[in-house]
Residue frames as qw, qx, qy, qz and C-alpha x, y, z in Angstrom:
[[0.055, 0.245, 0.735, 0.630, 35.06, -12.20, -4.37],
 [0.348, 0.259, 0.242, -0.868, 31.74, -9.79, -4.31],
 [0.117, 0.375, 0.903, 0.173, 28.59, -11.20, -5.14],
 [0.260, -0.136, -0.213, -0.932, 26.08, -8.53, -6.98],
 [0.257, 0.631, 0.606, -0.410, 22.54, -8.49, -4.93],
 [0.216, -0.228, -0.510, -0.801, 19.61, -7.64, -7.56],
 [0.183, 0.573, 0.642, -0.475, 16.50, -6.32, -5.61],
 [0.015, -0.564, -0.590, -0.577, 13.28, -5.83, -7.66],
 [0.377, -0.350, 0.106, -0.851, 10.88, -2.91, -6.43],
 [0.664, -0.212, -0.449, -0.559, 8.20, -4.94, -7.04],
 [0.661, -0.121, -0.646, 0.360, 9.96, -7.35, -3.88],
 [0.140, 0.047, -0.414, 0.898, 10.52, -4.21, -1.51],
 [0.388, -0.178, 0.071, -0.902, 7.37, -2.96, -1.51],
 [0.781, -0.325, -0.501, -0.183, 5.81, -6.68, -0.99],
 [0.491, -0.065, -0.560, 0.664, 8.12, -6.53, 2.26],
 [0.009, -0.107, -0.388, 0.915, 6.60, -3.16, 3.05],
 [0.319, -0.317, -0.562, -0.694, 2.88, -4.13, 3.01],
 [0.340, -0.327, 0.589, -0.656, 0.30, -3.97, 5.44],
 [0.065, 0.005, 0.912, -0.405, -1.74, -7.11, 6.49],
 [0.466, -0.302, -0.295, -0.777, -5.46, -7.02, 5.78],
 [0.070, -0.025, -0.947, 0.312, -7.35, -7.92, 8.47],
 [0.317, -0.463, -0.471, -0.681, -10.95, -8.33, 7.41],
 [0.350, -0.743, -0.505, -0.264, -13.21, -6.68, 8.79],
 [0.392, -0.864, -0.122, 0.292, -11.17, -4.58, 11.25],
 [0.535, 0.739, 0.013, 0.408, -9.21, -1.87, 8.73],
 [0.619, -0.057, -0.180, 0.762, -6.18, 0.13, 10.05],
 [0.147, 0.015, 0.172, 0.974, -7.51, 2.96, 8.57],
 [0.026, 0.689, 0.713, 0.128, -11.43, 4.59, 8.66],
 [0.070, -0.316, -0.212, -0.922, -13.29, 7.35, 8.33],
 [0.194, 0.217, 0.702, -0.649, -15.19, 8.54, 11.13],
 [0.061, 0.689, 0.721, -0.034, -19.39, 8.12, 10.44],
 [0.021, 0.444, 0.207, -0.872, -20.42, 12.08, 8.80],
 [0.445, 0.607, 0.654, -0.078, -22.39, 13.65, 7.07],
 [0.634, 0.729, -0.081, 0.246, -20.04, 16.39, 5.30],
 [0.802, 0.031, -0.157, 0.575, -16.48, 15.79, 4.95],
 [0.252, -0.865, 0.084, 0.426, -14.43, 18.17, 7.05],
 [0.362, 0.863, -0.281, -0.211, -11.57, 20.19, 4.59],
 [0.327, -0.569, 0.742, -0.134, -8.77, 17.73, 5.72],
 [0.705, 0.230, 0.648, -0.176, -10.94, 14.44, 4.96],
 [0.760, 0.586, 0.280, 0.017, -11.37, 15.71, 1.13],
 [0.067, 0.754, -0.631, -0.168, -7.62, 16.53, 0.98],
 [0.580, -0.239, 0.778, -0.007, -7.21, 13.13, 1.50],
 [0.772, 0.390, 0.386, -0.320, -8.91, 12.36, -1.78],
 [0.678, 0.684, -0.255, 0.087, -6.01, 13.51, -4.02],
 [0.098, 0.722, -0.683, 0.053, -3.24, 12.61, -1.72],
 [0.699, -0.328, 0.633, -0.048, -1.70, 9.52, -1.00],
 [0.079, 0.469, -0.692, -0.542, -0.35, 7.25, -4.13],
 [0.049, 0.105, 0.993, 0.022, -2.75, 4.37, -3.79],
 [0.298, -0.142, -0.660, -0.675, -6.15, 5.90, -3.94],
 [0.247, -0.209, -0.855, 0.406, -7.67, 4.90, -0.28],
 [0.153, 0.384, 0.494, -0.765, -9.87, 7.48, 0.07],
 [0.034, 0.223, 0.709, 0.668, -12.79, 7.77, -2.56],
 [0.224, 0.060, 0.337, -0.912, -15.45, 9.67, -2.53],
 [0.113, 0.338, 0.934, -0.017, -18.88, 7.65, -2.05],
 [0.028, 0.616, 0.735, 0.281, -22.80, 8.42, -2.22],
 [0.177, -0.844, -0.415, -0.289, -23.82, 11.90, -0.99],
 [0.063, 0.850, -0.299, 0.428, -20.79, 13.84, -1.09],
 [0.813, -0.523, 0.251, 0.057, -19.16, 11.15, 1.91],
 [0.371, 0.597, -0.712, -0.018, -15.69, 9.81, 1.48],
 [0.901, -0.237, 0.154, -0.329, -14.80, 6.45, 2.33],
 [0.239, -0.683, 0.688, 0.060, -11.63, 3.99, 2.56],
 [0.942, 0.256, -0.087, -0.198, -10.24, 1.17, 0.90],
 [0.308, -0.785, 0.536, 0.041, -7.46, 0.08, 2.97],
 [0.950, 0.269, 0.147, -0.059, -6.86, -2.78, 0.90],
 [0.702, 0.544, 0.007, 0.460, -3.71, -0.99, -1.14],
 [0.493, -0.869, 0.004, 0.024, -2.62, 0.94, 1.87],
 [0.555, 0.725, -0.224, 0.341, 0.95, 1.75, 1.58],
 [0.423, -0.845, -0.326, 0.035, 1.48, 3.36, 4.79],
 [0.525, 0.461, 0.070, 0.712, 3.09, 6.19, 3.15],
 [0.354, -0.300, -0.337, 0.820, 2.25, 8.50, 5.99],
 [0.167, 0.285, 0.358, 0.873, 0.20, 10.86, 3.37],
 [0.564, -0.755, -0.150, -0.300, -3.31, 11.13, 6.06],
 [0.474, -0.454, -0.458, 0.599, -1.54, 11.87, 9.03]]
């Protein structure tokens, strides 16, 4: 007799999540003073939004919603 598994997204992607550990992120942004080309790609890729651009043209992370979809390497 087969038994029908039902997986939700919403379950997978809690399986694939990273950890927050405050105060020491996976992810940063080195210390500058203008973003290199590469850095402000980063602003439109990834699905979650991690990079954002801050006070005087800087970018900055929010590894909070991290995916680690691979999209900054």
């Amino acid at each position: 007799m087969a038994t029908e598994l039902s997986v939700r997204v919403g379950d997978k992607l809690y399986q694939n999540r990273n950890l927050v550990d405050s105060g020491r992120p996976h992810i940063r942004v080195r210390e500058h003073t203008t973003p290199t080309a590469p850095l402000l790609a980063l602003l439109k890729a990834g699905p979650t939004r991690c990079y954002e651009p801050a006070d005087k043209g800087q970018v900055e992370t929010t590894p909070d919603g991290c995916l680690e979809c691979g999209a900054c390497r």
